[in-house]
C-alpha positions as CSV (number, residue, x, y, z in Angstrom):
1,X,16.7,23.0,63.4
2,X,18.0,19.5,62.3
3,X,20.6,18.6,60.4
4,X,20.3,17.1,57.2
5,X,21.8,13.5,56.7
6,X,23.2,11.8,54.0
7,X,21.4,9.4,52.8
8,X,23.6,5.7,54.8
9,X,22.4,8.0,57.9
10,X,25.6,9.8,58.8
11,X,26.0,13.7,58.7
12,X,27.6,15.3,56.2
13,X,31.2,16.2,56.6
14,X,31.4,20.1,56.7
15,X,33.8,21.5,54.9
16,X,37.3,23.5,56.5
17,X,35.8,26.4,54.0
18,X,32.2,26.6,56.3
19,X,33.7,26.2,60.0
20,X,36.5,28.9,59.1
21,X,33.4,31.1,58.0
22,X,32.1,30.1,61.2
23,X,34.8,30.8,63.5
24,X,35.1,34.2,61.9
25,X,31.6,35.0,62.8
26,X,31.5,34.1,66.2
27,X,32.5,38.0,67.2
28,X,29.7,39.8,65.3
29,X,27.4,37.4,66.9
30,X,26.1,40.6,69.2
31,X,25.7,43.0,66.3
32,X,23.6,39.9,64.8
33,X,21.2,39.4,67.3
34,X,20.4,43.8,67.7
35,X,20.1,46.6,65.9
36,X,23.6,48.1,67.4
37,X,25.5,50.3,65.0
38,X,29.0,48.4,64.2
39,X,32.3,49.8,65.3
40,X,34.9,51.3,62.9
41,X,37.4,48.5,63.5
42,X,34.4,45.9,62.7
43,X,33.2,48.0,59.8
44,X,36.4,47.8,58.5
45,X,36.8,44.2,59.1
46,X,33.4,43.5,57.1
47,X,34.0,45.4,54.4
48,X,37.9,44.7,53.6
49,X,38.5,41.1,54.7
50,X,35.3,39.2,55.4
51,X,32.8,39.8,52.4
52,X,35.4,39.8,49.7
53,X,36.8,36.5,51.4
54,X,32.7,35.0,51.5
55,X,32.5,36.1,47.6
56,X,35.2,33.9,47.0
57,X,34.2,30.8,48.8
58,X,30.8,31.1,47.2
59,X,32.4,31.6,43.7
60,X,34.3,28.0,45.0
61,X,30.8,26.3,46.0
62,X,29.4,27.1,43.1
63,X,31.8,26.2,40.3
64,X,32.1,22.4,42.4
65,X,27.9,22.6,42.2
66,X,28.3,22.8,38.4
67,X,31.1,20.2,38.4
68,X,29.1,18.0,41.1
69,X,26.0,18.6,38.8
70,X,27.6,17.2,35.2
71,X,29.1,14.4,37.0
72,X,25.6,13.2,38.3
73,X,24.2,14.2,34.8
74,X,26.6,12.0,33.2
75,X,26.4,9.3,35.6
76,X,22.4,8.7,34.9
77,X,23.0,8.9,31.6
78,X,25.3,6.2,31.9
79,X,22.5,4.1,34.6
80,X,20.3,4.6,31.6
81,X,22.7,3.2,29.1
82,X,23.5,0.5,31.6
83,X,19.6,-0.3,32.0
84,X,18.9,-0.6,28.5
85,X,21.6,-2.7,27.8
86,X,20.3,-5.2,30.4
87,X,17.1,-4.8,29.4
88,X,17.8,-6.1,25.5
89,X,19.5,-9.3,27.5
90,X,16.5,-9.6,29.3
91,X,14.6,-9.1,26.2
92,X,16.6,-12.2,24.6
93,X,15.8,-14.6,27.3
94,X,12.8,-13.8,28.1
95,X,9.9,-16.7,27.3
96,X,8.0,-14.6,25.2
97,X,10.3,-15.2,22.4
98,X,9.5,-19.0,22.2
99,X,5.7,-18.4,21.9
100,X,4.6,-19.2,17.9
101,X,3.3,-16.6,15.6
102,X,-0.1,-18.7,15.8
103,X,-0.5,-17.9,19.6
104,X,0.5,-14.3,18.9
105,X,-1.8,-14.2,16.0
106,X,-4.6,-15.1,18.7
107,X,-4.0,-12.6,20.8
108,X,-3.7,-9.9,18.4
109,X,-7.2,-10.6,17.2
110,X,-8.5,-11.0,20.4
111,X,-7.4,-7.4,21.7
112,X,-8.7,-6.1,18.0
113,X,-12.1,-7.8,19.1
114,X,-12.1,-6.4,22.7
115,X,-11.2,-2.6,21.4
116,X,-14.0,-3.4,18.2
117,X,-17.0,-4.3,21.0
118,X,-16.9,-0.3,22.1
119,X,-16.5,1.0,18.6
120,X,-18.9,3.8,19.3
121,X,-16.3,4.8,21.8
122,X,-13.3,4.8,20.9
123,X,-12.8,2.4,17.5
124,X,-11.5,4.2,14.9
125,X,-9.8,3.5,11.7
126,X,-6.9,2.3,12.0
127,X,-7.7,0.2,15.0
128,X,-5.3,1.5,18.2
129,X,-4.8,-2.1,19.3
130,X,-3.5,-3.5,16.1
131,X,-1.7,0.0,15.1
132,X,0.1,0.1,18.6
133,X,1.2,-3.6,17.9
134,X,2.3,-3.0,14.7
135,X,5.2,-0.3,16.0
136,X,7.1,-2.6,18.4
137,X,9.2,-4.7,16.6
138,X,9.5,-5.8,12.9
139,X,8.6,-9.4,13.5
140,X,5.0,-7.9,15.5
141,X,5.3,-5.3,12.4
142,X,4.6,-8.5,9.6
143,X,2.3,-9.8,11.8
144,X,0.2,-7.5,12.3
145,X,0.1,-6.4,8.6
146,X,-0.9,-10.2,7.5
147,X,-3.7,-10.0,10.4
148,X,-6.2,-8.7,7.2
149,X,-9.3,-8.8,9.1
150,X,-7.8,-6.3,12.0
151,X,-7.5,-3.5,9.1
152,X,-11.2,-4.3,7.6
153,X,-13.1,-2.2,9.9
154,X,-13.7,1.5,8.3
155,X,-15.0,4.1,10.4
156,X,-15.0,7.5,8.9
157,X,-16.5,10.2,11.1
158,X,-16.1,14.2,10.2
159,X,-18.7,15.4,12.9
160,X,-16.9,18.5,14.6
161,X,-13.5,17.8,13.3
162,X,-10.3,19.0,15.7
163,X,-8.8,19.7,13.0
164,X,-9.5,19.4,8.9
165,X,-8.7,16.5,6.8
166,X,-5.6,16.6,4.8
167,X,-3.1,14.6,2.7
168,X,-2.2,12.6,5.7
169,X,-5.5,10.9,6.2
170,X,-6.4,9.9,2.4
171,X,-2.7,8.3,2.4
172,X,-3.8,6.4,5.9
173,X,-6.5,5.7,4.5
174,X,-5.0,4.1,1.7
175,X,-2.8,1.8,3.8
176,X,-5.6,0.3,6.0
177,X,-7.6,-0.7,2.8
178,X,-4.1,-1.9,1.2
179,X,-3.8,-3.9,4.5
180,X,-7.3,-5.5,4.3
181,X,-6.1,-7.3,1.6
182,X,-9.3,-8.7,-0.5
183,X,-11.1,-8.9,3.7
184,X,-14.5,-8.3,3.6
185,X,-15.2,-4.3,5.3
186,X,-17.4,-3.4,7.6
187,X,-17.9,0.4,6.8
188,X,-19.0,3.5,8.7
189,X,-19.5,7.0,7.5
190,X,-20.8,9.6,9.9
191,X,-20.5,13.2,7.6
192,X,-22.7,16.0,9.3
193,X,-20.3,19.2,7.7
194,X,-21.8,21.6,5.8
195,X,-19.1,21.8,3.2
196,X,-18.2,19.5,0.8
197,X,-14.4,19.0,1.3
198,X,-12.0,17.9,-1.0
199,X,-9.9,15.6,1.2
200,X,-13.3,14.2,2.7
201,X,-14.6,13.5,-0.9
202,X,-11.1,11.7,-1.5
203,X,-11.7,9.8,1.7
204,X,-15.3,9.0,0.8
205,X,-14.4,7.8,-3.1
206,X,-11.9,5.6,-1.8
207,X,-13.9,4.0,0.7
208,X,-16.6,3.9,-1.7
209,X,-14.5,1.9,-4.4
210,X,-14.2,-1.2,-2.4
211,X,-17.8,-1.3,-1.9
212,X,-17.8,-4.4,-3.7
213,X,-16.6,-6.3,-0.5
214,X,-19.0,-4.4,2.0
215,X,-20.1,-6.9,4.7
216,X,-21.9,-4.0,6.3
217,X,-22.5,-0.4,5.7
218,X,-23.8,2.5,7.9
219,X,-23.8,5.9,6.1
220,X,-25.2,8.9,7.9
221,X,-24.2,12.3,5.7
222,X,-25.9,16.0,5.9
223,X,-29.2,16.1,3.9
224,X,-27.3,19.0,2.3
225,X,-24.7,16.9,1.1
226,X,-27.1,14.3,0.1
227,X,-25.6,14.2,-3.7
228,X,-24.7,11.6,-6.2
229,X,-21.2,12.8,-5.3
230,X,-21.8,12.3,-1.3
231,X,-23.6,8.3,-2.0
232,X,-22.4,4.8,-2.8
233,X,-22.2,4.6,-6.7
234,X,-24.5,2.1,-8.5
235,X,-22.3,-1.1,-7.9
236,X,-22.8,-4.9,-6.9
237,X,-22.3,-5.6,-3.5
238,X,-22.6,-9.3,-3.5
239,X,-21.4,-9.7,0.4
240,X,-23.5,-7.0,2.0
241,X,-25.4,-8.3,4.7
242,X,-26.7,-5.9,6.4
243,X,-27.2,-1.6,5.8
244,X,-28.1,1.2,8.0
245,X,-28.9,4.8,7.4
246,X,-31.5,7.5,8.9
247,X,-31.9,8.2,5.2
248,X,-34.5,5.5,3.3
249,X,-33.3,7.4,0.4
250,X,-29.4,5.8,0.8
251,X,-30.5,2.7,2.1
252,X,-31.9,2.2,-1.0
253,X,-29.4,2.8,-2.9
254,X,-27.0,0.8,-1.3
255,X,-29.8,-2.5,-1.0
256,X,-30.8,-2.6,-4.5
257,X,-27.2,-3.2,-6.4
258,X,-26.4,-5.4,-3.3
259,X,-27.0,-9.2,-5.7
260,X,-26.7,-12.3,-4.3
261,X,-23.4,-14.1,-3.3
């Protein structure tokens, strides 16, 4: 069996505590290696000096384990602390910090178009790229939130929900088409349930509202949902350019209020 080594190569120093344990051993070394029955004197020995000496020295190891443990606790906490501190200096020096807005402004919209090309994927209202972005730092924050066209794409989709609309979403909701500013939208609605929800209908009205700046529109719903209450309202939609729907019925609807810019 090999010894373990520290880790500059050397082994470790064993302890006075381990080679006394040791030495003390060395004489039951026979009754170790068979099955012989011990003597009195060595039965005696065992039970009176030896075992109640080994509880002890384990007792030892293990309250310096514990000490030896919250010292190397404390110590990485303070490597962290130590890390994150260079970090922020490394932060403040750092080029990044001397590129304009306008360059950032670029690539904020060119990671919103990348995520936008595979919308069917994964795009979803808010946009991830320009959502993420918005959380790092307050200066990214105002960026982001004057970057109106990045918060104009609308895609609502309630086909086999993980979990059920609720208070949460309408307020979203209401953020992204407060940070559209007066952008044009480019709407998606993809409704197959079977029920009529109230925090869908919310999410539907409010969309439906701004359907005076509609660039484009794409509204799929249930034929059983197919109400007044479930459709774009009579409105003039002088911007839309282009509508899609299975249903002629909607596209209809949405085509003959849309006017002429």
């Amino acid at each position: 069996m090999q010894s373990k080594r520290s880790p500059c190569g050397a082994l470790p120093r064993r302890s006075a505590r381990l080679e006394r344990q040791e030495q003390t051993a060395i004489p039951f070394h026979r009754l170790s290696m068979s099955n012989l029955p011990p003597t009195d004197r060595e039965l005696s020995d065992i039970q009176t000096t030896i075992l109640p000496t080994l509880d002890h020295d384990i007792l030892s190891v293990d309250a310096a384990v514990t000490a030896a443990r919250l010292a190397l606790e404390s110590l990485e906490q303070e490597q962290d602390a130590l890390v994150n501190i260079k970090q922020n200096y490394e932060s403040i020096i750092s080029t990044r910090r001397r590129i304009p807005p306008e360059i950032w402004s670029e690539i904020f919209l060119y990671g919103h178009f990348l995520e936008s090309l595979d919308w069917k994927e994964v795009f979803h209202w808010p946009s991830r790229t320009i959502w993420q972005l918005s959380q790092v730092c307050q200066t990214w924050r105002n960026l982001a939130f004057s970057l109106h066209s990045c918060w104009s794409s609308i895609v609502l989709e309630f086909k086999q929900l993980d979990r059920p609309a609720s208070e949460r979403d309408v307020e979203l909701l209401a953020f992204v088409l407060e940070r559209s500013h007066q952008h044009l939208l480019d709407v998606t609605i993809r409704d197959y349930n079977n029920d009529d929800l109230p925090f869908i209908r919310r999410m539907r009205e409010k969309v439906f509202a701004e359907s005076h700046r509609w660039r484009t529109a794409h509204i799929e719903v249930n034929s059983v949902l197919c109400s007044p209450l479930c459709l774009p309202p009579p409105a003039p939609r002088p911007y839309l350019a282009r509508a899609r729907s299975s249903s002629s019925s909607i596209i209809s609807l949405v085509t003959t209020t849309r006017g002429r810019r």
